[in-house]
C-alpha positions as a Markdown table, in Angstrom:
| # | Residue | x | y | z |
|---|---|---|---|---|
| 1 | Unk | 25.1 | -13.8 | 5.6 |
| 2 | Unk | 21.3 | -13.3 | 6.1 |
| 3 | Unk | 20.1 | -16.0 | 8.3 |
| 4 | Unk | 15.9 | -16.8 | 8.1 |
| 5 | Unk | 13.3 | -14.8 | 10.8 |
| 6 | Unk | 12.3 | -16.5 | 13.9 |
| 7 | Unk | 9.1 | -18.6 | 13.6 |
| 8 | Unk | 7.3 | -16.1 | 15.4 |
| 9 | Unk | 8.6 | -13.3 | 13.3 |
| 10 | Unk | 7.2 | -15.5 | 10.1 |
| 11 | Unk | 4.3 | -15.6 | 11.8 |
| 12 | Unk | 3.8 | -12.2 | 12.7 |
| 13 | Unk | 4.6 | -11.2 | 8.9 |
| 14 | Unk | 2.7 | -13.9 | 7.1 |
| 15 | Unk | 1.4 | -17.3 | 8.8 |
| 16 | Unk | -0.8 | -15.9 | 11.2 |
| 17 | Unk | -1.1 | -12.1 | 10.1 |
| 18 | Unk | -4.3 | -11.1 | 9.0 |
| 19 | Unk | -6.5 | -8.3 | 6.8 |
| 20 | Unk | -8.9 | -6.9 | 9.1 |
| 21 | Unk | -12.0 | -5.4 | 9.2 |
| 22 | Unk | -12.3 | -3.3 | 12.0 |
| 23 | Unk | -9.6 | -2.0 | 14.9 |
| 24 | Unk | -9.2 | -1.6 | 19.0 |
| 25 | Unk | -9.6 | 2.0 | 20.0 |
| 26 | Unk | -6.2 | 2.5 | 20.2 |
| 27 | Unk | -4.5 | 5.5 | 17.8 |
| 28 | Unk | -1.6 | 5.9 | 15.5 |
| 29 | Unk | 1.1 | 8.2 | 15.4 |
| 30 | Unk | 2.6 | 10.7 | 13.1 |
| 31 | Unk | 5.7 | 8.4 | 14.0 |
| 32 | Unk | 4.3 | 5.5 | 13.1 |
| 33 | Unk | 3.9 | 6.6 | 10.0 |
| 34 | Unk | 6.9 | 7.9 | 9.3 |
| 35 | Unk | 8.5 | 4.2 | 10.6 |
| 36 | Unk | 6.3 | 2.4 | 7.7 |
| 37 | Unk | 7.3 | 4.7 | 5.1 |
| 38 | Unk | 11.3 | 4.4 | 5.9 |
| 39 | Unk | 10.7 | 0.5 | 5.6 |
| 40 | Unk | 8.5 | 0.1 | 2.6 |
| 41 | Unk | 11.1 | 2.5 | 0.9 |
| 42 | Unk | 13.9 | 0.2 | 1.0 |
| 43 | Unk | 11.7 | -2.7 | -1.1 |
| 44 | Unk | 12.9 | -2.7 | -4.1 |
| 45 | Unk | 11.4 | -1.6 | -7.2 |
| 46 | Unk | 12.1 | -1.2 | -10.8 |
| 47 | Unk | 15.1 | 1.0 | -11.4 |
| 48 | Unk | 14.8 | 2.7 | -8.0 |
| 49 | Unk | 11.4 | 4.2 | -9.5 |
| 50 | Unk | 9.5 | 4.6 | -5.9 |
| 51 | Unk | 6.3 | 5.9 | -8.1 |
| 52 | Unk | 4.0 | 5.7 | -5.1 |
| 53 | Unk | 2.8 | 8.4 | -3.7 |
| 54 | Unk | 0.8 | 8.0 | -0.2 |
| 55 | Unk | -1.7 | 10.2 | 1.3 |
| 56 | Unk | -2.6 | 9.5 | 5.1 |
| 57 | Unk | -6.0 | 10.0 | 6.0 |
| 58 | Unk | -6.5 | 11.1 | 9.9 |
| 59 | Unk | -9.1 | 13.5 | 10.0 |
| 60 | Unk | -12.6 | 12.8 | 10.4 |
| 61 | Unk | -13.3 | 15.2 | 7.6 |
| 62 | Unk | -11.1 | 13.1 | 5.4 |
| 63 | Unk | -12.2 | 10.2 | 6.0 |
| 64 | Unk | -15.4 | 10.8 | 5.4 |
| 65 | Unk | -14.2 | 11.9 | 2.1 |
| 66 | Unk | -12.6 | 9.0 | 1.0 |
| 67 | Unk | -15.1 | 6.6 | 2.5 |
| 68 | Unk | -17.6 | 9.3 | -0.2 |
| 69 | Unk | -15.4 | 7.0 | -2.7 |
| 70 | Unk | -15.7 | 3.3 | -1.6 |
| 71 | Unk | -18.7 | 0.3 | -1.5 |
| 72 | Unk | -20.7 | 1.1 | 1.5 |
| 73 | Unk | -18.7 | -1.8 | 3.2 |
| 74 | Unk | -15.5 | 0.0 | 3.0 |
| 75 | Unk | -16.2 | 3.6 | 3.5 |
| 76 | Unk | -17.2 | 2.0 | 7.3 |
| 77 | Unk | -14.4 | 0.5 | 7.7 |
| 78 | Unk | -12.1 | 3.6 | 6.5 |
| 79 | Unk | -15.1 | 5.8 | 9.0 |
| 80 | Unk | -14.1 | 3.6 | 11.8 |
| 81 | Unk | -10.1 | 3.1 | 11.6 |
| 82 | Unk | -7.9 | 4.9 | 13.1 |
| 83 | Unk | -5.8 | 6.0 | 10.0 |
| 84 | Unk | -6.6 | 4.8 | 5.8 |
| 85 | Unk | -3.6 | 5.2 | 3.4 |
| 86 | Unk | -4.7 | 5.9 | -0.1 |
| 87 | Unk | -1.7 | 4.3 | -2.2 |
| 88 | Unk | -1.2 | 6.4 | -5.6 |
| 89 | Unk | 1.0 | 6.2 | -8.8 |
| 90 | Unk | 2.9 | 8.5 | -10.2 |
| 91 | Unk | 2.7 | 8.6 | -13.6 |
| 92 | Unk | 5.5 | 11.3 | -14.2 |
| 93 | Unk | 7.9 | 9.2 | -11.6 |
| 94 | Unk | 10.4 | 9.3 | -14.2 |
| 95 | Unk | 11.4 | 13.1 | -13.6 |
| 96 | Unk | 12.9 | 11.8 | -10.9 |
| 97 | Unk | 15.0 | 8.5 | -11.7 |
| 98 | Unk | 18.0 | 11.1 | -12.3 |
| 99 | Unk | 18.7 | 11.6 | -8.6 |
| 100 | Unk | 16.7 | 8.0 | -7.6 |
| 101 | Unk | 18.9 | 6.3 | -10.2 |
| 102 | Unk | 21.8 | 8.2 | -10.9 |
| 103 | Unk | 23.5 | 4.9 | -12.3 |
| 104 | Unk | 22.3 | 5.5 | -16.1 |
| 105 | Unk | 19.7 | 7.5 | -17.9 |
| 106 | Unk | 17.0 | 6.0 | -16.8 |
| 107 | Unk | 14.4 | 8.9 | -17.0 |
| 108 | Unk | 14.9 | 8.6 | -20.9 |
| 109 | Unk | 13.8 | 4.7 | -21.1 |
| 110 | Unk | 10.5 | 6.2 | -20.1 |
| 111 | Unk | 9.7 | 10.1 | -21.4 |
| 112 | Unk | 8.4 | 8.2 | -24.9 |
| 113 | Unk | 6.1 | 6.5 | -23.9 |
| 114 | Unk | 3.1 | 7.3 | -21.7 |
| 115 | Unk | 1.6 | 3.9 | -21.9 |
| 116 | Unk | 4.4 | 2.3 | -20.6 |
| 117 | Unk | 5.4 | 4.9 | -17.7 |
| 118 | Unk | 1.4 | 4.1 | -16.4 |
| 119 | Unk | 2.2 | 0.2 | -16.8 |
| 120 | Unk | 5.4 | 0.7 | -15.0 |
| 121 | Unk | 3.9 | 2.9 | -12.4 |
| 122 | Unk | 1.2 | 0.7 | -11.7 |
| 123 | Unk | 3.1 | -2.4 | -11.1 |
| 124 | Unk | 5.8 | -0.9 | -9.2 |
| 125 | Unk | 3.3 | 1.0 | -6.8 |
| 126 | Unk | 1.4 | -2.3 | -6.5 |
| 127 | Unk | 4.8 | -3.8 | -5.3 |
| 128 | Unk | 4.9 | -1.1 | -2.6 |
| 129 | Unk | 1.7 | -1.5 | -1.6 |
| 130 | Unk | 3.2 | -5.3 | -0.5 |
| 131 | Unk | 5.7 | -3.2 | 1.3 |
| 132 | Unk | 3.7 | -1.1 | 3.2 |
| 133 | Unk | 1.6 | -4.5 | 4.3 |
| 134 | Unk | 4.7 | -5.8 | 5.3 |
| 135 | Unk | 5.9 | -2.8 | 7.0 |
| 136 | Unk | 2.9 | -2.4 | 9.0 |
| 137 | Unk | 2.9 | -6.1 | 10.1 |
| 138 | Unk | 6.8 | -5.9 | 10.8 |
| 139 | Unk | 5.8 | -2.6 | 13.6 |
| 140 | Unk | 3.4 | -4.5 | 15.3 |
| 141 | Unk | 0.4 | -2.6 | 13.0 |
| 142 | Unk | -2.1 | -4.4 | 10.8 |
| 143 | Unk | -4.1 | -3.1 | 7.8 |
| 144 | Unk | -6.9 | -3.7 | 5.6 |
| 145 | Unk | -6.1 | -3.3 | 1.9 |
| 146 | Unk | -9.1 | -3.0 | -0.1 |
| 147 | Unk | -9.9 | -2.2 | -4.2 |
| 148 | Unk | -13.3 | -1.8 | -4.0 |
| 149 | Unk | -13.2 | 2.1 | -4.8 |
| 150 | Unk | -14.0 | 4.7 | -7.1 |
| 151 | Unk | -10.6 | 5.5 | -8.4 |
| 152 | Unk | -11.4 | 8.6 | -10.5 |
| 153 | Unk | -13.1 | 9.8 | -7.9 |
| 154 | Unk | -10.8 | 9.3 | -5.3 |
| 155 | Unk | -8.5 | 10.9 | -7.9 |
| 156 | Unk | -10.9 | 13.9 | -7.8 |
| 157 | Unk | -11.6 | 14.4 | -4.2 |
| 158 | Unk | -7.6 | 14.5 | -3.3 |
| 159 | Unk | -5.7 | 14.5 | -6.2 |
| 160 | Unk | -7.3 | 17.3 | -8.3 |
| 161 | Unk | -4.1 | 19.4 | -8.6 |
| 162 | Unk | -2.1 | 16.3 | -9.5 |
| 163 | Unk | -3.0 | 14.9 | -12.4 |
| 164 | Unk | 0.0 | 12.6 | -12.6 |
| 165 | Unk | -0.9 | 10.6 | -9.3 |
| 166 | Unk | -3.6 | 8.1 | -9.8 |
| 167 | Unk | -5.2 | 5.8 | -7.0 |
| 168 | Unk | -3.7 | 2.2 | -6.8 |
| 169 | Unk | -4.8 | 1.1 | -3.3 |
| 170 | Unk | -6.7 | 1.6 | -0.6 |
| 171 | Unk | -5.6 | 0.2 | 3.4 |
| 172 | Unk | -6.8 | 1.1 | 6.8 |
| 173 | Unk | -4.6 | 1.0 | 9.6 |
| 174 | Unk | -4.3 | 0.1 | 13.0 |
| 175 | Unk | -4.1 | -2.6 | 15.8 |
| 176 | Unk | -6.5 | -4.9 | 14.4 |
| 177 | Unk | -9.5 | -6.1 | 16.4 |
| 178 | Unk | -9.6 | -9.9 | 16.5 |
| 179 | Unk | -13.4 | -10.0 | 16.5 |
| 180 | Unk | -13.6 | -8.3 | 13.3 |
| 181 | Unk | -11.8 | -11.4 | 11.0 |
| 182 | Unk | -13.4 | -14.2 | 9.4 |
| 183 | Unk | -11.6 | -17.8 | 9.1 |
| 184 | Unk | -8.9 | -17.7 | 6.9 |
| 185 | Unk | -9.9 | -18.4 | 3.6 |
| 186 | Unk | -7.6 | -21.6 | 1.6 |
| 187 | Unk | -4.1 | -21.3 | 1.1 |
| 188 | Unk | -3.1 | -23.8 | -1.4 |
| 189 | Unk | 0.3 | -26.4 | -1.2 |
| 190 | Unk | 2.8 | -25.6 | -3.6 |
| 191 | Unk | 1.8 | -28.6 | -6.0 |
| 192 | Unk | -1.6 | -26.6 | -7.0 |
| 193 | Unk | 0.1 | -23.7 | -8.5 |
| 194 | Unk | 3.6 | -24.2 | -9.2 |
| 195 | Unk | 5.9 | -26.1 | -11.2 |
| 196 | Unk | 9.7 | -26.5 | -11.1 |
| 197 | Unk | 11.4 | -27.1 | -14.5 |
């Protein structure tokens, strides 16, 4: 039986983790990388779809590319950090629920309907954006995910030969620099926005 995470592993995940702005001068590996990915695979999604589809941006050349695509704001931040993730959808993920979910034929719940593969896609890769957060947080890393982007032309600049994989997210990615956070913003008690019937 599962037992519940230290207090200071809560914290590091959620009570006093933070979305920042800006990073210490301190760089992240290929390995690192690799580590977030085999985390954030194992949330789970919709019948084992996994539509997300992440391109790391390291070079300076890409960044610049990306940050091309952003609010002014954001394309410094992405400029600045050591490493941006640009988080995509798949919107043909269902070619590959055969080996992903070999348990039924899930690939044919989906090839009807184009409108509901992008709905799928889109909430399934928004899920695994969560993970990736988590996953960063959970390896000692610390992101800043941002929406404030251009997606077609994100989708243009990197994704021109796949026209199945549309931009979801954006994050940067690093060791956070304290100095570059605001006071947390209001985190409501549980009577504001739930109920139990």
């Amino acid at each position: 039986m599962s037992q519940p995470l230290s207090d200071a592993a809560l914290d590091q995940l959620f009570n006093t983790a933070r979305s920042y702005n800006g990073y210490l001068d301190k760089p992240v590996s290929t390995e690192q990388l690799h580590a977030i990915w085999d985390l954030m695979k194992m949330g789970p999604t919709s019948a084992n779809q996994l539509p997300a589809r992440l391109l790391w941006v390291t070079t300076d050349e890409a960044k610049a590319k990306l940050a091309a695509c952003t609010m002014p704001a954001n394309g410094e931040k992405i400029l600045k950090a050591p490493v941006s993730v640009i988080i995509a959808m798949d919107t043909e993920f269902h070619e590959n629920l055969p080996w992903l979910f070999p348990h039924a034929d899930a690939k044919a719940w989906f090839t009807g309907s184009a409108e509901f593969r992008e709905r799928s896609a889109f909430l399934n890769t928004t899920l695994q954006g969560a993970y990736f957060i988590m996953a960063a947080r959970a390896l000692g890393l610390d992101t800043g995910p941002m929406t404030g982007f251009a997606p077609p032309a994100v989708d243009a600049a990197f994704f021109a030969d796949k026209p199945n994989f549309k931009s979801v997210m954006i994050s940067t990615l690093g060791y956070g620099d304290p100095a570059s956070i605001f006071d947390r913003s209001p985190r409501p008690d549980f009577d504001t926005f739930n109920q139990v019937v």
